[in-house]
C-alpha positions as YAML, in Angstrom:
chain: A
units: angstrom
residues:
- id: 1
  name: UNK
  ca: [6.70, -5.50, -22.63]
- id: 2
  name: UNK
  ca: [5.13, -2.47, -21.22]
- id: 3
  name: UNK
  ca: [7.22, 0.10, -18.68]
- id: 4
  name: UNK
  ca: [6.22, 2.31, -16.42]
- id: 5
  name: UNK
  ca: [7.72, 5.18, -14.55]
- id: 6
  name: UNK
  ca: [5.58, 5.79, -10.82]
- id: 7
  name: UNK
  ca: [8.42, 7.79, -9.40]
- id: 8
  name: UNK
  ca: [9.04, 10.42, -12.00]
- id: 9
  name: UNK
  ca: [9.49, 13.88, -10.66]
- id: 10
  name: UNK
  ca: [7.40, 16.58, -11.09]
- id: 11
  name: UNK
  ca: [4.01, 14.67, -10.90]
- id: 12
  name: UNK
  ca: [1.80, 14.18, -8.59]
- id: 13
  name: UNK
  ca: [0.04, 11.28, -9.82]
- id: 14
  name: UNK
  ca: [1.64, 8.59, -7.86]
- id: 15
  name: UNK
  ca: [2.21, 7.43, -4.42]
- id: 16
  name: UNK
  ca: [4.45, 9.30, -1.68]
- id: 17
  name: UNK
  ca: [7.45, 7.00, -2.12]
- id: 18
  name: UNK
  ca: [6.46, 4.67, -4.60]
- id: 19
  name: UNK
  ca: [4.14, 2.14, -2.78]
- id: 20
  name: UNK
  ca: [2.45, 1.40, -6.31]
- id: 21
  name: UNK
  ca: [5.76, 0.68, -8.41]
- id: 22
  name: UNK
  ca: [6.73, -1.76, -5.74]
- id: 23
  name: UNK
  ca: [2.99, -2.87, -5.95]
- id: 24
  name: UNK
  ca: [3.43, -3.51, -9.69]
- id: 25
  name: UNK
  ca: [7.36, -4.69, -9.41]
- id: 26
  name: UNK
  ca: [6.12, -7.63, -7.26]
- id: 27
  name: UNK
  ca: [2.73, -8.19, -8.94]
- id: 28
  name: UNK
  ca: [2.76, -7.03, -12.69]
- id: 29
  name: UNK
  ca: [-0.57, -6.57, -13.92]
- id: 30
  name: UNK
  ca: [-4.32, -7.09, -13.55]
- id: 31
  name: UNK
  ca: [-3.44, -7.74, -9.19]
- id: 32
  name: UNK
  ca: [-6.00, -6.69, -6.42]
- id: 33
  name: UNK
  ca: [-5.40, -4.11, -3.59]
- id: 34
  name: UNK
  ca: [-6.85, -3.50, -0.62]
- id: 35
  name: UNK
  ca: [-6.61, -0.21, 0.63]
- id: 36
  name: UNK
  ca: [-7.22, 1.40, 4.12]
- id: 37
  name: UNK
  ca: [-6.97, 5.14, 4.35]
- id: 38
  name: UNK
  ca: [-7.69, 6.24, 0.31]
- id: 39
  name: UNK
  ca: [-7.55, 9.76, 0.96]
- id: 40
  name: UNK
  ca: [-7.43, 12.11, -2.20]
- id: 41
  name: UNK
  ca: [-7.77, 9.55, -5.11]
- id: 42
  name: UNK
  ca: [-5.33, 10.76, -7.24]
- id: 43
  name: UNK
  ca: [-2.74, 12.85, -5.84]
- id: 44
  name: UNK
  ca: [-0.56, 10.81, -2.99]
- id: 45
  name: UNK
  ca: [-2.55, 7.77, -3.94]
- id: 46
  name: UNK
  ca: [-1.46, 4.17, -3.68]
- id: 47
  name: UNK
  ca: [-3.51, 2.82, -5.92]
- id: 48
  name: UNK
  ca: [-4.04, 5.64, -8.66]
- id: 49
  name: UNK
  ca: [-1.12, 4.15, -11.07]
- id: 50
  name: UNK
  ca: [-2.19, 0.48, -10.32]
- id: 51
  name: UNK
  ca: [-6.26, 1.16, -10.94]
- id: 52
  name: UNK
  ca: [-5.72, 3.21, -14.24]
- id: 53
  name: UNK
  ca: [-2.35, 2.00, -15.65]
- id: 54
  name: UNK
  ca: [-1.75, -1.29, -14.42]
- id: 55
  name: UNK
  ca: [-5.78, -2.94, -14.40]
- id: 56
  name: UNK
  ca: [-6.22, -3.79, -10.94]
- id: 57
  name: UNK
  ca: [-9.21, -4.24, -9.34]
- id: 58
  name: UNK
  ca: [-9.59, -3.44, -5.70]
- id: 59
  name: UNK
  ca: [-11.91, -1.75, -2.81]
- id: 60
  name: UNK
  ca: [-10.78, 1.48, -0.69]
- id: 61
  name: UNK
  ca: [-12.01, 1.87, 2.77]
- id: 62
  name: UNK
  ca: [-11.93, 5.77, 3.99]
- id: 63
  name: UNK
  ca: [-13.80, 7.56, 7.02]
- id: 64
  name: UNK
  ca: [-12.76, 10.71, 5.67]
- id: 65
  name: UNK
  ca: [-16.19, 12.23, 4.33]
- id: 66
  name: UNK
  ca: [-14.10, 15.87, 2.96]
- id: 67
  name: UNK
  ca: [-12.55, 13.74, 0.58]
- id: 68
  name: UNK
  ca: [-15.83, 12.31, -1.55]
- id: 69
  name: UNK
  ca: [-16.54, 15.09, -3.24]
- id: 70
  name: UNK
  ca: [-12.92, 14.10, -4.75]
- id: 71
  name: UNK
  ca: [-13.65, 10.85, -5.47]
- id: 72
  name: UNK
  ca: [-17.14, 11.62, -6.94]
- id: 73
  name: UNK
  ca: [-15.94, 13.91, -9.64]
- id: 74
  name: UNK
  ca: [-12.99, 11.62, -10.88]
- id: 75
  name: UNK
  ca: [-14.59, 9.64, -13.96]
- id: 76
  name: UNK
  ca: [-11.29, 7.72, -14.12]
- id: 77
  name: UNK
  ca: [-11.73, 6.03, -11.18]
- id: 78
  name: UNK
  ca: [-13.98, 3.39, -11.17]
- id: 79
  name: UNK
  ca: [-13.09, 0.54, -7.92]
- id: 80
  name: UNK
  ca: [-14.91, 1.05, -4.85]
- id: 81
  name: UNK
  ca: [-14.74, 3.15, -1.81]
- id: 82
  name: UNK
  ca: [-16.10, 2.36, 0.90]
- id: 83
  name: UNK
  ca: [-17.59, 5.08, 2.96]
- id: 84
  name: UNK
  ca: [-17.09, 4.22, 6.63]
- id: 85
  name: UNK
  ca: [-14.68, 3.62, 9.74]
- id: 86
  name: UNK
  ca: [-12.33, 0.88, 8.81]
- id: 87
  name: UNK
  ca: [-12.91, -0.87, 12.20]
- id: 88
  name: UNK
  ca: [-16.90, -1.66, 11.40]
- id: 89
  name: UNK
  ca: [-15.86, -3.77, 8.00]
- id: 90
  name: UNK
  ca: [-15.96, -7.23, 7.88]
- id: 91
  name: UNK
  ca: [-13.27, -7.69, 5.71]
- id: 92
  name: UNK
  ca: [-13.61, -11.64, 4.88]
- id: 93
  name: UNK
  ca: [-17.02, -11.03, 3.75]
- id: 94
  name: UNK
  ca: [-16.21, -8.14, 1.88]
- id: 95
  name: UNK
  ca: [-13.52, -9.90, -0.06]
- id: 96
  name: UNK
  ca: [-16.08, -12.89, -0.67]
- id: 97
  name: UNK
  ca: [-18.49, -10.57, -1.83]
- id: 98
  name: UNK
  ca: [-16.21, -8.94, -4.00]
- id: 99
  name: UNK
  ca: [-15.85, -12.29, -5.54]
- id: 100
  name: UNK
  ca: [-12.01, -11.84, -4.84]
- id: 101
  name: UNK
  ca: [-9.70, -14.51, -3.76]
- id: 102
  name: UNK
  ca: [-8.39, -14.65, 0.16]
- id: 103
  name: UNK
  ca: [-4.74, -14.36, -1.27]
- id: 104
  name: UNK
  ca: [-4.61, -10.41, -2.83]
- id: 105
  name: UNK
  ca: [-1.31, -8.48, -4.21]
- id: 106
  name: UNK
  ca: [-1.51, -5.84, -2.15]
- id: 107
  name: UNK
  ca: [-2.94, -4.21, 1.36]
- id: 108
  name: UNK
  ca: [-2.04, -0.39, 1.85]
- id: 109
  name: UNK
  ca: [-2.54, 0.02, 5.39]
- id: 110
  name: UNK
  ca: [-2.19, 4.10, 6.46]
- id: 111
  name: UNK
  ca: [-4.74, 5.83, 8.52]
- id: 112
  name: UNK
  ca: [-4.41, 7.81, 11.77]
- id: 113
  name: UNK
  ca: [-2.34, 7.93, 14.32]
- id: 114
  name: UNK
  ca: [-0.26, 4.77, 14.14]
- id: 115
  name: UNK
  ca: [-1.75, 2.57, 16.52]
- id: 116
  name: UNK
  ca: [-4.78, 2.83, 14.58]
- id: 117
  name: UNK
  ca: [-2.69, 1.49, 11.69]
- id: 118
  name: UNK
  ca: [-1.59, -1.39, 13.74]
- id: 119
  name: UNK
  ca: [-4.78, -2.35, 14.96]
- id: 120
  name: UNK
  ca: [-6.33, -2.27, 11.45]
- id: 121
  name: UNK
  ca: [-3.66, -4.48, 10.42]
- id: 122
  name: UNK
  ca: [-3.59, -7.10, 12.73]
- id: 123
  name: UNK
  ca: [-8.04, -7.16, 12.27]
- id: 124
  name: UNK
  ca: [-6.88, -7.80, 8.70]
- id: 125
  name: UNK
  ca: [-4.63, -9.98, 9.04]
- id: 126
  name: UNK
  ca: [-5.94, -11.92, 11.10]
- id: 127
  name: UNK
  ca: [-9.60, -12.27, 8.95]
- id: 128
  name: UNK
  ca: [-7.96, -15.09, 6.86]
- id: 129
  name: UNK
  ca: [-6.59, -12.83, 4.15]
- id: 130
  name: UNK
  ca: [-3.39, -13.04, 3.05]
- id: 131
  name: UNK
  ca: [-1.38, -10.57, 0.93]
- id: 132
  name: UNK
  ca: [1.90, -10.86, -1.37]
- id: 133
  name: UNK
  ca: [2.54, -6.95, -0.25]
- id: 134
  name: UNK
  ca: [1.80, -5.02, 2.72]
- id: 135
  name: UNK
  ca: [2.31, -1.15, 3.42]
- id: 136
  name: UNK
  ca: [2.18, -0.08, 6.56]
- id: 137
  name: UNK
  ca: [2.65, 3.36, 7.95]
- id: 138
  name: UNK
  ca: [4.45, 3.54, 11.58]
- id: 139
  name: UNK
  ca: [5.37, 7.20, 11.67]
- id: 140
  name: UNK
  ca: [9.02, 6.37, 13.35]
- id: 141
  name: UNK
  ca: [10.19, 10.03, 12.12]
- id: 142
  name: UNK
  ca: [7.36, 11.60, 14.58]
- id: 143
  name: UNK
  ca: [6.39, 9.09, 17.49]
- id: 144
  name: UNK
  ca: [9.62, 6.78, 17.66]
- id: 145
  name: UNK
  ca: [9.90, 3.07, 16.50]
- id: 146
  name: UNK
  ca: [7.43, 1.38, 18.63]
- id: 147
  name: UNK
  ca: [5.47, 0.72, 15.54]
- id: 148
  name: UNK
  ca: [7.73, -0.08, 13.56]
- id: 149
  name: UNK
  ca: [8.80, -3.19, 15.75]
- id: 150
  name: UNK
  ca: [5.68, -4.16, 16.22]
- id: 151
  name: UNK
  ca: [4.64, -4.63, 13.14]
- id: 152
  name: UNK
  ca: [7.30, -6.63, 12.43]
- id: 153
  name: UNK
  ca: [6.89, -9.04, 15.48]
- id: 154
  name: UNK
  ca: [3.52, -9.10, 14.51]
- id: 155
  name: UNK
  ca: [4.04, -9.97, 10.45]
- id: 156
  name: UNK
  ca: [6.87, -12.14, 11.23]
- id: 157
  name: UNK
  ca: [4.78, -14.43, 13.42]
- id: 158
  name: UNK
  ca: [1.89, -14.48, 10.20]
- id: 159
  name: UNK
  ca: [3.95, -15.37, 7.55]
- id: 160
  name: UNK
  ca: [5.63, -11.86, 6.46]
- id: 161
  name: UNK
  ca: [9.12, -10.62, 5.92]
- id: 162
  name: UNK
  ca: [10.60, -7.29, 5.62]
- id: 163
  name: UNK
  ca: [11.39, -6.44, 2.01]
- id: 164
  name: UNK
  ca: [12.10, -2.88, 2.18]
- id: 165
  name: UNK
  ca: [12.83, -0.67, 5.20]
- id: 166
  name: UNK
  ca: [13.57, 2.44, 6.02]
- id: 167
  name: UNK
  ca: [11.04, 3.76, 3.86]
- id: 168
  name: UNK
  ca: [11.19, 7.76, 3.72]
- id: 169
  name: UNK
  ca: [8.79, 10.39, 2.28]
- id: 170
  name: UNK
  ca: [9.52, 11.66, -1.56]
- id: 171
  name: UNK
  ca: [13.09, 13.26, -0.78]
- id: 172
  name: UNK
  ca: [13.46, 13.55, 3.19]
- id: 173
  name: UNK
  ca: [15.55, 11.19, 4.18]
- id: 174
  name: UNK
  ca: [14.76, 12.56, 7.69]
- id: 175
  name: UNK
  ca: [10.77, 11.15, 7.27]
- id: 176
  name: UNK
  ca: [11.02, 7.70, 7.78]
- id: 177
  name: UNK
  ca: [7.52, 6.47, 7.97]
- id: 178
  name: UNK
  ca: [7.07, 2.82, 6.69]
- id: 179
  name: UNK
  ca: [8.11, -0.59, 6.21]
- id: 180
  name: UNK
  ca: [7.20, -2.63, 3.44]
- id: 181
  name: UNK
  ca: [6.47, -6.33, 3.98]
- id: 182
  name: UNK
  ca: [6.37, -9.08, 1.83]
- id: 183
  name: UNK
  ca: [4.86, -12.77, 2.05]
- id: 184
  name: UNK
  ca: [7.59, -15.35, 3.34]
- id: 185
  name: UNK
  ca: [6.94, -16.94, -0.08]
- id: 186
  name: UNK
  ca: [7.71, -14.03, -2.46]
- id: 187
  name: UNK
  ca: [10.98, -14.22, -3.59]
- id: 188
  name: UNK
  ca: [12.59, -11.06, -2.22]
- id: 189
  name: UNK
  ca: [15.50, -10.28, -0.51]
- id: 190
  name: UNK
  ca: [15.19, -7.59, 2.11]
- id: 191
  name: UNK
  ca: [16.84, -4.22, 1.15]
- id: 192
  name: UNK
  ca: [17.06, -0.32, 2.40]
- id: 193
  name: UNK
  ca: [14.62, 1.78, 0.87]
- id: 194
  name: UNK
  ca: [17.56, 4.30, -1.20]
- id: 195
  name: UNK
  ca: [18.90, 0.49, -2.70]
- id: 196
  name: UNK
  ca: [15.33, -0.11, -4.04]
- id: 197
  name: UNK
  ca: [15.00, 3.68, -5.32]
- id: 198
  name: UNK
  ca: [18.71, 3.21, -7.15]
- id: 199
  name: UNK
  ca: [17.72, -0.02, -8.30]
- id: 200
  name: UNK
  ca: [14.83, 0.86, -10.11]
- id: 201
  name: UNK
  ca: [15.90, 4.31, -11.69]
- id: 202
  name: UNK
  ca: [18.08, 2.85, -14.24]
- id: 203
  name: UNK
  ca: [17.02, 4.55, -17.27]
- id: 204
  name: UNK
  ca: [13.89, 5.83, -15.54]
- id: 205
  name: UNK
  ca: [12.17, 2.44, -16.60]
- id: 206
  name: UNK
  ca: [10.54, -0.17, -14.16]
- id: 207
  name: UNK
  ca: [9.38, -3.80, -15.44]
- id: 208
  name: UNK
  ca: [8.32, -6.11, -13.38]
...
């Protein structure tokens, strides 16, 4: 069976707290992503690892123009982006014409500020996709926990549990800026962020 390591130090080639290892922890290979907010497509990414290591397939939707100049020198990188303000996508038909399937492993949900992130989420959520994974960025170190609860009030009522909280930022505890959710089906039991981290250093290896 093949390992990887996504949180080893000294690198920047994986997320900011490990969004993809959980990613491939709950999915294992060949899953499908959905990502709002791609930013730089390597460094910081949360879908670097899981395109190039782990064979996913998957479409990136970022307004950001500065950052496709990026994205059009990487020859690794080979999924779509989507050029264009997340709002104006019609994300059921762009999963159907994908050819993907309504259920996908994994939605990355971070763009700016935070109620922006909320209201992308609930557009997708509510566009008859469902996900076994959801990341979604509240900002609760900077602009409180509004966020925060209501994503969860908002999940919880669509079929999604809190797997991990307290989610931080690398090494500063103090930066709490996530919650990762799971579908009520997935078998996970809900945990603090530092368990998960502890959990899944043993011997710097992660299977799924």
């Amino acid at each position: 069976m093949k390992f990887f390591n996504f949180l080893k130090k000294n690198s920047d080639y994986f997320s900011q707290s490990g969004q993809d290892q959980f990613a491939y922890n709950i999915s294992g290979l060949n899953g499908i992503y959905l990502e709002i907010g791609a930013h730089h497509p390597i460094i910081n990414s949360n879908t670097y690892n899981l395109e190039i290591e782990c064979n996913w397939k998957g479409v990136s939707i970022e307004n950001d123009l500065s950052f496709k100049s990026l994205w059009d020198k990487n020859t690794k990188r080979k999924n779509e982006v989507i050029w264009d303000d997340a709002f104006n996508i019609n994300y059921e038909l762009l999963i159907k014409k994908k050819k993907f399937p309504n259920r996908l492993s994994y939605l990355s949900c971070d763009i700016e500020p935070a109620e922006n992130t909320f209201k992308i989420l609930k557009q997708i959520v509510n566009s008859n996709l469902s996900f076994d994974y959801i990341s979604f960025e509240h900002d609760k170190y900077d602009i409180g926990d509004k966020y925060e609860k209501l994503s969860f009030d908002f999940l919880n009522e669509h079929n999604y549990k809190i797997a991990i909280k307290d989610v931080y930022s690398r090494n500063k505890k103090n930066k709490v800026f996530e919650t990762w959710f799971v579908n009520k089906n997935m078998n996970f039991k809900e945990m603090e962020y530092d368990v998960w981290k502890k959990k899944f250093y043993i011997n710097n290896k992660f299977k799924y």
